[in-house]
VMD Tcl script that builds the backbone (N, CA, C; Angstrom):
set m [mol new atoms 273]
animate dup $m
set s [atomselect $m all]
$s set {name element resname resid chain x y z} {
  {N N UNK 1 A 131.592 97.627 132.368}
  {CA C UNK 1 A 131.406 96.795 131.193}
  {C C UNK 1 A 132.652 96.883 130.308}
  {N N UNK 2 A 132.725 95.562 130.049}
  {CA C UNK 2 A 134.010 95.747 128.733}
  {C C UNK 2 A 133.560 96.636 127.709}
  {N N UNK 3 A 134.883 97.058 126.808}
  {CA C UNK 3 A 134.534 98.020 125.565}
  {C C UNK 3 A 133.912 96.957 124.377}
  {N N UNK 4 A 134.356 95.955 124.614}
  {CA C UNK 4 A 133.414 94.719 123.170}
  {C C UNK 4 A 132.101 94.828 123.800}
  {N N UNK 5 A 131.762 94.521 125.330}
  {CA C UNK 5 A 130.097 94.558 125.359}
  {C C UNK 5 A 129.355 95.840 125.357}
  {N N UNK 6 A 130.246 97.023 125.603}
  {CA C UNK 6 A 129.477 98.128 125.523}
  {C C UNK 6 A 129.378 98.025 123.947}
  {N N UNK 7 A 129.760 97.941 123.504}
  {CA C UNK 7 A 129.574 98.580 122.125}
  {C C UNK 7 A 128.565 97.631 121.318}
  {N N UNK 8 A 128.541 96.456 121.695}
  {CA C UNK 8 A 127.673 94.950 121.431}
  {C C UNK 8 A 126.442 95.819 121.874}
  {N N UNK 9 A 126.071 96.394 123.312}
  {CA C UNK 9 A 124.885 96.749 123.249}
  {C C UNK 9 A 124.704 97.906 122.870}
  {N N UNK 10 A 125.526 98.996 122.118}
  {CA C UNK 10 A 125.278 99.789 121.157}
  {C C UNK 10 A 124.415 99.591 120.296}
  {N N UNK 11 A 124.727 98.729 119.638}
  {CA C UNK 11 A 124.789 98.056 118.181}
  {C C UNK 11 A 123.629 97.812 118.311}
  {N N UNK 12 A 123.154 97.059 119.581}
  {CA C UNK 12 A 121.580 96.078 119.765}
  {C C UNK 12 A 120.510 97.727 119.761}
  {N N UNK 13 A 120.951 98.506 120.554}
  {CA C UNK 13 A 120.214 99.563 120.413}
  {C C UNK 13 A 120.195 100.496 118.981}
  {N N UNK 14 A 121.319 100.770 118.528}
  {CA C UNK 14 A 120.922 101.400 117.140}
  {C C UNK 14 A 120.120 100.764 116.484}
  {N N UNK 15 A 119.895 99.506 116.357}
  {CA C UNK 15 A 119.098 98.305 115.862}
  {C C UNK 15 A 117.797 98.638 116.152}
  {N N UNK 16 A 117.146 98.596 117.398}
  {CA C UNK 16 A 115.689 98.625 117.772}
  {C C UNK 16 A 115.696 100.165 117.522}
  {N N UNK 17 A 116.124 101.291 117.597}
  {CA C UNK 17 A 115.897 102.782 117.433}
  {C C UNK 17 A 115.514 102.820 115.814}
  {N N UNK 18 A 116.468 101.929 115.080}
  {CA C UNK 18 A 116.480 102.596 113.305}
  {C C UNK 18 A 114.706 101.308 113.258}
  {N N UNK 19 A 114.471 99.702 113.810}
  {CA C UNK 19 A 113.159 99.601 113.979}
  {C C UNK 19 A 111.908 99.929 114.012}
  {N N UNK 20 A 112.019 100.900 115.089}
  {CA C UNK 20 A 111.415 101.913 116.123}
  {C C UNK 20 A 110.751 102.519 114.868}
  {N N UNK 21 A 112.156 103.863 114.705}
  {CA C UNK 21 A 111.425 105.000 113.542}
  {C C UNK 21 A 111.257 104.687 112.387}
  {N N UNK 22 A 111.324 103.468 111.893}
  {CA C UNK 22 A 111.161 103.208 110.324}
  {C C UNK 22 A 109.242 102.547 110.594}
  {N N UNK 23 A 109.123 101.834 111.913}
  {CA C UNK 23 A 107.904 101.625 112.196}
  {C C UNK 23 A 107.417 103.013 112.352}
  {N N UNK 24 A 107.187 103.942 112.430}
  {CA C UNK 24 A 106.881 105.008 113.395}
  {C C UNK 24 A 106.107 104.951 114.382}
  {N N UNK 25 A 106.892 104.586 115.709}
  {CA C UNK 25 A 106.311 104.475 116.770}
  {C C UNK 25 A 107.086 105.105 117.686}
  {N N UNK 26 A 106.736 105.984 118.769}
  {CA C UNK 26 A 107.004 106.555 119.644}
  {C C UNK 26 A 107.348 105.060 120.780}
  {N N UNK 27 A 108.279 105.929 121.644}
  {CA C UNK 27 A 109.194 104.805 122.864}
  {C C UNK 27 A 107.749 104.147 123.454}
  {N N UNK 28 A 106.898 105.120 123.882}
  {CA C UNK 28 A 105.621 104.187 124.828}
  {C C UNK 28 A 104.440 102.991 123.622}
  {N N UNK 29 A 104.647 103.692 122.603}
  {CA C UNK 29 A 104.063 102.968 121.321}
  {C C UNK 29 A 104.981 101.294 121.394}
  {N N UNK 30 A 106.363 101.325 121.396}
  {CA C UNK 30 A 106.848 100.407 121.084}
  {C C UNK 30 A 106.647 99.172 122.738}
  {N N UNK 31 A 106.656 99.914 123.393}
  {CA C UNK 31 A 106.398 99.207 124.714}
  {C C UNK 31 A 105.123 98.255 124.936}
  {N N UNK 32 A 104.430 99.155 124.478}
  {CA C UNK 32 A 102.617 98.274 124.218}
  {C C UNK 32 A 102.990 97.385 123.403}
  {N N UNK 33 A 103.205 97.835 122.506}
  {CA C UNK 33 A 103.176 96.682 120.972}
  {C C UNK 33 A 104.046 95.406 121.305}
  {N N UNK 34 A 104.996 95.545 122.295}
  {CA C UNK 34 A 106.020 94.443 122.524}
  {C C UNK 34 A 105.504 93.742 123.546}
  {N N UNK 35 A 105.183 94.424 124.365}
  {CA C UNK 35 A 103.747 93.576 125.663}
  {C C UNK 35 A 105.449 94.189 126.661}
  {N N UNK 36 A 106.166 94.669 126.738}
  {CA C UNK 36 A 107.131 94.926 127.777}
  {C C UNK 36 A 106.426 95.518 128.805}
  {N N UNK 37 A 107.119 95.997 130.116}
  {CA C UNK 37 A 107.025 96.663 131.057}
  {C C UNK 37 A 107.845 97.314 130.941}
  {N N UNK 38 A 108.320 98.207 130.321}
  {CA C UNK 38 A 109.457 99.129 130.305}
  {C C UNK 38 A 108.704 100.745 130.045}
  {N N UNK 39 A 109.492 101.375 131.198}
  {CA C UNK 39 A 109.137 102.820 131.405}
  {C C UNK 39 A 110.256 103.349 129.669}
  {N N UNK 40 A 110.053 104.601 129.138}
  {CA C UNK 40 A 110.510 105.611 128.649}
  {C C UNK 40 A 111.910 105.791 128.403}
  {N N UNK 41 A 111.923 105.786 129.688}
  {CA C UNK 41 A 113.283 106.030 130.072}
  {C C UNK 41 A 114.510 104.731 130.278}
  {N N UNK 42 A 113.824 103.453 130.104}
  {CA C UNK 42 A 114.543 102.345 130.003}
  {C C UNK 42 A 114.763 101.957 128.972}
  {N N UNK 43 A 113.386 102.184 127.541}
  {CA C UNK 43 A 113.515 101.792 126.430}
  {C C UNK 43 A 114.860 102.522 125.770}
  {N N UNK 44 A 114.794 104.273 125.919}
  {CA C UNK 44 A 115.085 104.901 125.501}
  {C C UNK 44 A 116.780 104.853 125.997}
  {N N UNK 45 A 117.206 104.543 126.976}
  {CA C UNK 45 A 118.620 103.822 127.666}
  {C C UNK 45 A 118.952 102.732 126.936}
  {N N UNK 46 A 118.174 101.621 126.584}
  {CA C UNK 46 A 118.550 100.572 125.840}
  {C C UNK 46 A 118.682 100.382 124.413}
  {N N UNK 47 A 118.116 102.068 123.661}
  {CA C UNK 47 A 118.528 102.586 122.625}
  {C C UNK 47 A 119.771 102.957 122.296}
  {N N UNK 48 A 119.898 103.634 123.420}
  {CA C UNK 48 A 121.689 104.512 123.635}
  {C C UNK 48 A 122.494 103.490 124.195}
  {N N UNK 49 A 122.343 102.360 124.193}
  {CA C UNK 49 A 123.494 101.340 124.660}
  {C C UNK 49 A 123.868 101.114 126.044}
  {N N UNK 50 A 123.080 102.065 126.800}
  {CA C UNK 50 A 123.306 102.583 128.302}
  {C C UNK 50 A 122.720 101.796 129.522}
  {N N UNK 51 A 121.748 100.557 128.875}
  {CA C UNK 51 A 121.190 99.507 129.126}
  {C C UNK 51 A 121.373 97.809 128.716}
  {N N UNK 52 A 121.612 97.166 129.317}
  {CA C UNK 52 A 121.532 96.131 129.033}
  {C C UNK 52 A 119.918 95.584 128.867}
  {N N UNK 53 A 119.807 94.851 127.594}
  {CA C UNK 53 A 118.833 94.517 127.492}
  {C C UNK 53 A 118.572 92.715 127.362}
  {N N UNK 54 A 117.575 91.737 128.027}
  {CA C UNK 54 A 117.780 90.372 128.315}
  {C C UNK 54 A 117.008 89.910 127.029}
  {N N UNK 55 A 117.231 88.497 126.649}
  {CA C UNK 55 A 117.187 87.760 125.677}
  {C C UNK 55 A 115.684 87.779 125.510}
  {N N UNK 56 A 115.070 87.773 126.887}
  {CA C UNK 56 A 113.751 87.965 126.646}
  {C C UNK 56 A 113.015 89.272 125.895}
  {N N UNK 57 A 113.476 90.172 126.287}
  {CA C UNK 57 A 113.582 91.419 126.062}
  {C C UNK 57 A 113.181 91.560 124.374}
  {N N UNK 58 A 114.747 91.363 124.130}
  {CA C UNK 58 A 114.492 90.860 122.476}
  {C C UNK 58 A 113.320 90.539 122.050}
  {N N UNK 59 A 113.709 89.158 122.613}
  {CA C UNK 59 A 112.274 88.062 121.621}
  {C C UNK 59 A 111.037 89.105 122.013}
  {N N UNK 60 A 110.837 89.964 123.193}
  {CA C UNK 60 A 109.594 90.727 122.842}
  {C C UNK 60 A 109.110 91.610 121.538}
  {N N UNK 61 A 110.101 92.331 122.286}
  {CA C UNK 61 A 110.734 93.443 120.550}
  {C C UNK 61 A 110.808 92.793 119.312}
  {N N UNK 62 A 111.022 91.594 119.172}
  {CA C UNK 62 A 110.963 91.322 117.712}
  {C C UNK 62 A 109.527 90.712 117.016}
  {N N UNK 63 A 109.022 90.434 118.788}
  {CA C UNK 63 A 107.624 90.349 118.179}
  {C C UNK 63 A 106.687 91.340 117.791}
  {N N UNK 64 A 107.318 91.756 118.723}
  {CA C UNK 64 A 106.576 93.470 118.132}
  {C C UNK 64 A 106.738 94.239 117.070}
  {N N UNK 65 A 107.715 93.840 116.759}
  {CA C UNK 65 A 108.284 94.317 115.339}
  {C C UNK 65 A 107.873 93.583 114.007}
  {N N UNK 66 A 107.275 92.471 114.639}
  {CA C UNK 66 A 107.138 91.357 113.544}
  {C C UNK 66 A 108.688 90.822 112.809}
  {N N UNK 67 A 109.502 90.978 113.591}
  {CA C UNK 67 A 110.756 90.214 112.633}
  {C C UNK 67 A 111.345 89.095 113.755}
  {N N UNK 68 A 112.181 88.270 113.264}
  {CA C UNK 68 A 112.677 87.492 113.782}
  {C C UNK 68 A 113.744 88.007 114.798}
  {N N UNK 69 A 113.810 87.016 116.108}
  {CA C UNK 69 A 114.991 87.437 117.342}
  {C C UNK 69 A 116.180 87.677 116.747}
  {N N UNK 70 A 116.712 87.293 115.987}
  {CA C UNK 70 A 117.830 86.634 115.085}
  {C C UNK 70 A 118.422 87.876 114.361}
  {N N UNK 71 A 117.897 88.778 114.307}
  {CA C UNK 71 A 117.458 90.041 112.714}
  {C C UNK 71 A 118.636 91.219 114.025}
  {N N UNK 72 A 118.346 90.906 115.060}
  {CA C UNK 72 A 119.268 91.830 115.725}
  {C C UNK 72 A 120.478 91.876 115.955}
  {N N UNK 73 A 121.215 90.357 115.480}
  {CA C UNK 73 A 122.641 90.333 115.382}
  {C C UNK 73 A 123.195 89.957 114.270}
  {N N UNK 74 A 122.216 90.219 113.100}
  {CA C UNK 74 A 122.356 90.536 111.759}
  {C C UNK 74 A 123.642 91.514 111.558}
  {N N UNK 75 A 124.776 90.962 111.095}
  {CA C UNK 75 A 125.969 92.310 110.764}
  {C C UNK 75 A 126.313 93.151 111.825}
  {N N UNK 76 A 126.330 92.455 113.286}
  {CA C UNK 76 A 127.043 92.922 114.228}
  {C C UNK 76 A 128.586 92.655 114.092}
  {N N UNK 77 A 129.360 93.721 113.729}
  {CA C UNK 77 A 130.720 92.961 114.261}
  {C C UNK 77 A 131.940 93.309 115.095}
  {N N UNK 78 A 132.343 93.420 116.365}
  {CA C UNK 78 A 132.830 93.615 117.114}
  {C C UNK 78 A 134.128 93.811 116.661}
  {N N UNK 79 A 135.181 95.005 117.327}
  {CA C UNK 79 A 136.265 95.018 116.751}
  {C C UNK 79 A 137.232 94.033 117.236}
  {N N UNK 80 A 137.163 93.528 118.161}
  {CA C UNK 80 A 137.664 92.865 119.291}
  {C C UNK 80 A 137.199 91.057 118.239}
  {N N UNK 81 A 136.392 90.623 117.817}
  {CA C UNK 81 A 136.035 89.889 116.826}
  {C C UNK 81 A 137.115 89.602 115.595}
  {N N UNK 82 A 137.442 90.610 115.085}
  {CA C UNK 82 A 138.064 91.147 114.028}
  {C C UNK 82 A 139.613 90.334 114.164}
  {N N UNK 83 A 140.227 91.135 115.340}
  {CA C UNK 83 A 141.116 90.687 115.966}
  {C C UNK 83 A 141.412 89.466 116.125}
  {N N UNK 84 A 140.064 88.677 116.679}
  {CA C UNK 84 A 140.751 86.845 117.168}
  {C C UNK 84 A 140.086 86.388 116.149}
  {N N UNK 85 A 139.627 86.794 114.831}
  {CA C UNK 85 A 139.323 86.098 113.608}
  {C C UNK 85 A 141.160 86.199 113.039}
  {N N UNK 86 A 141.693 87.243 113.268}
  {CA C UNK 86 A 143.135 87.343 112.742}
  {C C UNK 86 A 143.980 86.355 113.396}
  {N N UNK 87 A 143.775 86.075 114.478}
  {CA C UNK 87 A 144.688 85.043 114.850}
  {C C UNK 87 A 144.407 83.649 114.921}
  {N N UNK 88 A 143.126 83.702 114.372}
  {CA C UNK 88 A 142.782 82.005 114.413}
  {C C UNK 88 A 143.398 82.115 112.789}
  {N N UNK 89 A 143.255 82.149 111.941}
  {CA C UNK 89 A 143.685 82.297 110.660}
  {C C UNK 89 A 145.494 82.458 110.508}
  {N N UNK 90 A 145.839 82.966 111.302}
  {CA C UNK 90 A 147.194 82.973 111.624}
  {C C UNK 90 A 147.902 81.629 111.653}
  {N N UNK 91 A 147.066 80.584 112.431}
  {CA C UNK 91 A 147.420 79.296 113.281}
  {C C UNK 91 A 148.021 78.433 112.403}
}
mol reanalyze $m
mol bondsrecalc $m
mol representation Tube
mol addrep $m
């Protein structure tokens, strides 16, 4: 994986983890509530960035969360972003 998408799915995971414990729900808690099929050990990978997680995925989790799909790339910003915002502005 590139270093912009690893860190993109960092970001998506610190996101559903700070979710997670502000809901207080344990990894198998959040799995029910989202209607997923995800073992423990997948949720808990896609926390740590160590997973890719699919669009569907999301939209589960955010139902489960009760917030919008949208709320997860709230103030993501890539450093690599940063960069070709500098050179379009350059032009």
């Amino acid at each position: 994986m590139k270093k912009s998408q690893t860190q993109f799915y960092e970001l998506i995971g610190e996101k559903i983890r700070h979710l997670r414990k502000n809901s207080n729900l344990k990894l198998e808690d959040l799995t029910k509530k989202s209607g997923l099929k995800l073992s423990k050990a997948s949720l808990s990978a896609i926390e740590n960035g160590k997973q890719q997680i699919s669009a569907y995925q999301l939209y589960c989790l955010g139902k489960g969360f009760n917030v919008p799909v949208d709320s997860f790339f709230e103030k993501i910003k890539l450093k690599e972003e940063e960069k070709d915002f500098e050179k379009i502005k350059n032009i």
